[in-house]
N, C-alpha and C positions, 0 to 999 in steps of 0.2 A: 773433303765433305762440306758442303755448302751450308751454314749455320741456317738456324731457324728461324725465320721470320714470325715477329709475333704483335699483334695489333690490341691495342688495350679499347676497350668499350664502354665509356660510363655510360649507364642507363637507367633510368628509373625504372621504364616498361619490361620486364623478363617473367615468362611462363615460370608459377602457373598465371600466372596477370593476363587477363586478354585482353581481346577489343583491339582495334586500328592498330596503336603506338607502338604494341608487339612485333608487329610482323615486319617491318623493313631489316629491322636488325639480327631479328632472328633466323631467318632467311639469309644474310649476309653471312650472318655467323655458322651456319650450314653450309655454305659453298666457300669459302675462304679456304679451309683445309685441303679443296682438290688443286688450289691454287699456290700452296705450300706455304700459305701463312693460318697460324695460331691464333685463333683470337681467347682472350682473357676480358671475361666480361666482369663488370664491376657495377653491383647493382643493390638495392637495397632491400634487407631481411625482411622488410614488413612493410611493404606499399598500401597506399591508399588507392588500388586499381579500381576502375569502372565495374570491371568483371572480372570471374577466372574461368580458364579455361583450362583443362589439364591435358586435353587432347594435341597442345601444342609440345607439351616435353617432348614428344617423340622426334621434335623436329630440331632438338640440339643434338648436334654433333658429337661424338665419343672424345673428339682432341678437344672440345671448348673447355676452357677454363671456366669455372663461373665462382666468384668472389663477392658474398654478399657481408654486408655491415649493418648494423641498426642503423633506423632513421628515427627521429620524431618530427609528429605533423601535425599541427594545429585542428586538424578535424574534429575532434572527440568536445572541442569548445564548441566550433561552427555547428557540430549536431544538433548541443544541449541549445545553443541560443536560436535555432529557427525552429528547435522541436522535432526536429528527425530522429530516428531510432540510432542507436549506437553502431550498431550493426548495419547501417542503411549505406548502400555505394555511393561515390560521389562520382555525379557523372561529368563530364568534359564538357569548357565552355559554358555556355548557359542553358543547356537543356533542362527544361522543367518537366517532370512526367504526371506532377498531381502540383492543383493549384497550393500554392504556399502565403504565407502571411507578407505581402508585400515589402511594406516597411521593414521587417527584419531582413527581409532579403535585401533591401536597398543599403539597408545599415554594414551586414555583413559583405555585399559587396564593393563598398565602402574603405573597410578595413582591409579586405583581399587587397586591393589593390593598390591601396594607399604604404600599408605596414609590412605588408609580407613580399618585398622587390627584391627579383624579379616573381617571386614565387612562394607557395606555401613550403615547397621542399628547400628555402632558405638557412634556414638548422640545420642540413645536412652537408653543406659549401666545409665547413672549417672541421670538422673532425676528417670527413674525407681527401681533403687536401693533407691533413697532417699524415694519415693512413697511405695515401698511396703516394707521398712524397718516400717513403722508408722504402715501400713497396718497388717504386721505382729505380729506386737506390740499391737493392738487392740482388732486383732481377731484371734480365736487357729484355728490354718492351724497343722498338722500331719505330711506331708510330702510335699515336696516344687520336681516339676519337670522342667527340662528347654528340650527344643526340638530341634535341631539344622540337620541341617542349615537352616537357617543363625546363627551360631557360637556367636554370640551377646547375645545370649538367654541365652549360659550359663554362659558369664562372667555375664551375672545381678545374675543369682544363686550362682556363684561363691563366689563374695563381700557379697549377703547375708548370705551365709554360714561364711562364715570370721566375720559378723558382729553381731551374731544373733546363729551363730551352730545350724542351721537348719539339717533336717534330707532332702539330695540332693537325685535325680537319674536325671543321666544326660542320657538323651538320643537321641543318635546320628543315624538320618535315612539314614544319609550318611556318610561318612569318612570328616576328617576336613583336616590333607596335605596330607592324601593320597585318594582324591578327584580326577577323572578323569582328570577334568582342571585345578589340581593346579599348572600341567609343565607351562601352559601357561600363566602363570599369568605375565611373567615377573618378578620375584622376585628378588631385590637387594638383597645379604647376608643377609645382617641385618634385612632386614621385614621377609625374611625366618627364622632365628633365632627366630624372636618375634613371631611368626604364631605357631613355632614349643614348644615355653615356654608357650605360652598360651594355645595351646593343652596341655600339660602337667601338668598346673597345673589345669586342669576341670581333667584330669583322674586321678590324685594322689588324687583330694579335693573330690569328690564327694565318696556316701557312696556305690552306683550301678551305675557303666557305662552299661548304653541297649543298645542293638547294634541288627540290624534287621539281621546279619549273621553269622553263624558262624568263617564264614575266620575272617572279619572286626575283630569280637569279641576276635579273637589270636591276631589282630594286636596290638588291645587296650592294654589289658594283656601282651603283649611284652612291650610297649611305659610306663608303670610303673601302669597299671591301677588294683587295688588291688582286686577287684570284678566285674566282666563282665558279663552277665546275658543276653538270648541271645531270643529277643520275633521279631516273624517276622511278618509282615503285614498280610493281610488277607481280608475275601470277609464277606460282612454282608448278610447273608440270606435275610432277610426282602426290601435288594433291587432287588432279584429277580420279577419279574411280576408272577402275579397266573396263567396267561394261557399261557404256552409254546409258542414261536411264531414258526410260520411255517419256516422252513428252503428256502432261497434261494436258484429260481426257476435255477440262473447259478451257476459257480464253482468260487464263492467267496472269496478270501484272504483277511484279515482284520487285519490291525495293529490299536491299541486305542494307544495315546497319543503322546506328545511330541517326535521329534524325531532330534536328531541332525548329526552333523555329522559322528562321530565316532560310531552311531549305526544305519547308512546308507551303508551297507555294497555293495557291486560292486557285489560280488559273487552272491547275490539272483536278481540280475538284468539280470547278466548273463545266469543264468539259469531259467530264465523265457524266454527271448529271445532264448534259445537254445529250449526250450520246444515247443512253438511255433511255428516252425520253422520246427519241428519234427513233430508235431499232428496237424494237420487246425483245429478238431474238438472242440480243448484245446481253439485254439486260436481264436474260434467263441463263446465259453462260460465261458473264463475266464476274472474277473471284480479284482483288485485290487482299497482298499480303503484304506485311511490314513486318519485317524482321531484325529486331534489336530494340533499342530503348526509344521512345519517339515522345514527342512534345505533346503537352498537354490541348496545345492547339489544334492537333489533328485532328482530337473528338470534337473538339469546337466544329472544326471545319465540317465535321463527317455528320452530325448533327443537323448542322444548317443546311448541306445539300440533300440530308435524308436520304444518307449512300451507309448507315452501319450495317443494312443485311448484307452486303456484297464486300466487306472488308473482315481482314483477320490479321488480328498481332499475334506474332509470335517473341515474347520480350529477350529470348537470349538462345542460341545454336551454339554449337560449339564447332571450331572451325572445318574440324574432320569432314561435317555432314553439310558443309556449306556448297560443296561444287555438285552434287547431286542434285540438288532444292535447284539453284541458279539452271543447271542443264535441263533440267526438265520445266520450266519457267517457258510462258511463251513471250513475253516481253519483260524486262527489265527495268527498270525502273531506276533513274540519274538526276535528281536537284541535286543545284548548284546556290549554294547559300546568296542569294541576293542580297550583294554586300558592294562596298567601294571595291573590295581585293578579290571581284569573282573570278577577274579576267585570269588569274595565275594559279585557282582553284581546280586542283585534277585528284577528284579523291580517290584513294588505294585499290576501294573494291572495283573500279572501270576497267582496273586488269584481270583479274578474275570475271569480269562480266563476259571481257574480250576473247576471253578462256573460255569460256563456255558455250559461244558459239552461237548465244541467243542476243535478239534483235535488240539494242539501245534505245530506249528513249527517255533523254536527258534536256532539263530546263537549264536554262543557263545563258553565258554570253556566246553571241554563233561568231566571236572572234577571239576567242577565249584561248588557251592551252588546249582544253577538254575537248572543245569542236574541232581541234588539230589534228589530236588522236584519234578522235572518233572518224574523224573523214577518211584518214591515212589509212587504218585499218578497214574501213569500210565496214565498219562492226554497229550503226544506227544512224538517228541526228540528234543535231541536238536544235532545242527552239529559242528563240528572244522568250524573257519573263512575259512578255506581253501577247504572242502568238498564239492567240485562242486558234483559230482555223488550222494552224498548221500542225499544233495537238494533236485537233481529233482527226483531220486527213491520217497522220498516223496510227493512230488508233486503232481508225479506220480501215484502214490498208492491213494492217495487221490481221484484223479481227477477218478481212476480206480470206487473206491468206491460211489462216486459221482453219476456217469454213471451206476451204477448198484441199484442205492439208497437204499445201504447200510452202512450208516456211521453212526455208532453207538460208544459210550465210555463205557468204563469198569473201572471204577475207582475206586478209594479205598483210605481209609484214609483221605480223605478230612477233615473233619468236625472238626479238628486239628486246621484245620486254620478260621474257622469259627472265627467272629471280638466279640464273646460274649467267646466262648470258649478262644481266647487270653487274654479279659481283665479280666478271672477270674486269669490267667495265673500272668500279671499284681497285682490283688489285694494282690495277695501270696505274693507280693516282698514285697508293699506298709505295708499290716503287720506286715511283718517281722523285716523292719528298725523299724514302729510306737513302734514297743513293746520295742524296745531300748533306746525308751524314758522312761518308764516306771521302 
């Protein structure tokens, strides 16, 4: 009888927690089993998540393990000193959704990034290292994964490698300093020095650095990381609905998720305003929706083009009801954080958009990761931060196709990125290192 294969998961993000950081691993942690490994997730009793979501239990597995421990987290200071409610989420990066008191914010982020390296869930590194040092000791785990960010995940894998020569795969869904906001952290020399060693010593220690991109994954491999392995997000079939919904009756634009500054671009505001402005007919049946938590600067923005009759937030979905909304969507809606790191930027929901079967249009680098997939599949375009014309031709075209109720997709290669076809993707790695135990 062939012994059990079992994959340990440190994680911060586990349902009910939602929002993004959830779903790679949840998802993995749901197909592992058809592939005869166990995963044992190891995650913490009482997160400080963006959101919760409870629509996502459904999507753990009956064989997952799931192992959680107290954490504590400096939040409940950061509240009292910028004056936020106790109860108020912290959201990811630097989104701000109501103007806040500067200076405190500058101060606090300050401290974030100066005293708490790599991270706020740095109190949680040494009890869980001593916890699942025993842990591991007692019961055969195969291969050991950490999930970052938050970056804390993999020093707990780290020290167990060091303590233990586990078989690691570190994997990073984001960059750790070359991270959108890590200009703004305010970094003294020296916490940059330590940010930048302790990067380094997860990508020199571990046995596989996962990286969801290709650019990222040169970067890694440059910064000394000896094996990079390159698995990218994706959409799960099964959370499609069985009855197609009907497409909306007006001309639709719809962004899902988080949205912060730097991927609130001026240009697609512009040229919504100029469109408008050109066509009555556009601007009697055009509806923009923003769904998730978005930057205070969109009402800025929305303000100054004198575009809030034709937009609507919706602040939070739960992800069950998420591929409905997107399928009946007549355009979709893709910023790409206008950053140094846009070029290796492919955010999670473009596989679900790609799933859904509705038309792409994304701001970004048009040599980027994003405009890869986006061509390959033939699922939108995507434009230069600068392409005012090339915007609203789209728009345009859509809005044409719309009016003629002809918008149909022609896609191709998808099923690449389907969340069962990656973690078989996945299991090939996990193999790979296990047999080296052996």
């Amino acid at each position: 009888m062939e012994q059990k294969k079992k994959v340990l998961i440190i994680t911060y993000y586990w349902p009910p927690s939602g929002g993004a950081g959830v779903q790679r691993w949840l998802k993995f942690a749901k197909y592992l089993p058809d592939f005869n490994w166990t995963p044992v997730v190891y995650t913490p009793e009482n997160p400080e998540a963006p959101a919760n979501d409870e629509s996502l239990l459904k999507d753990i597995h009956p064989k997952v393990v799931v192992i959680k421990q107290p954490i504590w987290e400096p939040y409940l200071w950061y509240k009292k000193f910028t004056g936020k409610d106790k109860n108020q989420k912290i959201n990811a990066g630097f989104l701000q959704e109501k103007k806040s008191n500067p200076l405190l914010e500058k101060i606090s982020v300050f401290i974030r990034g100066n005293f708490f390296i790599p991270d706020a869930r740095k109190f949680w590194i040494k009890p869980s290292v001593k916890f699942l040092t025993k842990y591991l000791k007692d019961n055969h785990i195969d291969v050991v994964v950490s999930t970052g960010p938050p970056h804390s995940m993999h020093l707990i894998a780290l020290r167990l490698k060091q303590k233990l020569n586990i078989k690691w795969v570190a994997d990073f869904r984001d960059p750790w300093t070359n991270i959108d906001f890590y200009k703004d952290l305010k970094l003294m020399r020296i916490s940059d020095k330590k940010h930048r060693r302790l990067e380094q010593k997860v990508l020199k220690n571990a046995d596989i650095v996962l990286s969801v991109s290709m650019t990222w994954g040169n970067e890694y491999k440059n910064l000394g990381a000896e094996r990079v392995e390159i698995i990218t997000n994706g959409f799960d079939s099964e959370d499609l609905p069985l009855d197609e919904p009907k497409l909306d009756s007006y001309y639709s634009i719809l962004h899902l998720g988080s949205l912060n500054k730097d991927r609130n671009h001026n240009i697609f505001w512009e040229a919504i305003r100029q469109l408008i402005d050109e066509d009555q007919e556009l601007k009697r049946k055009l509806k923009i929706t923003f769904i998730g938590k978005i930057d205070n600067s969109v009402y800025l923005q929305l303000e100054k083009y004198k575009l809030t009759f034709l937009f609507e937030h919706v602040p939070n979905m739960n992800h069950s009801e998420v591929f409905s909304v997107l399928m009946s969507s007549r355009v979709l809606y893709l910023p790409i954080n206008n950053t140094p790191n846009a070029k290796g930027i492919i955010p999670g929901k473009v596989f679900e958009y790609i799933a859904a079967k509705r038309p792409i249009l994304s701001i970004g680098r048009t040599d980027g990761d994003i405009a890869k997939i986006i061509k390959s599949t033939n699922s939108g375009n995507v434009y230069n931060f600068s392409d005012l014309s090339g915007i609203k031709d789209f728009i345009k075209d859509q809005f044409f196709s719309f009016q003629q109720n002809k918008q149909e997709q022609y896609l191709k290669d998808v099923e690449q990125y389907s969340r069962k076809f990656l973690t078989k993707k996945l299991c090939n790695l996990l193999e790979e290192i296990k047999s080296e135990n052996q």
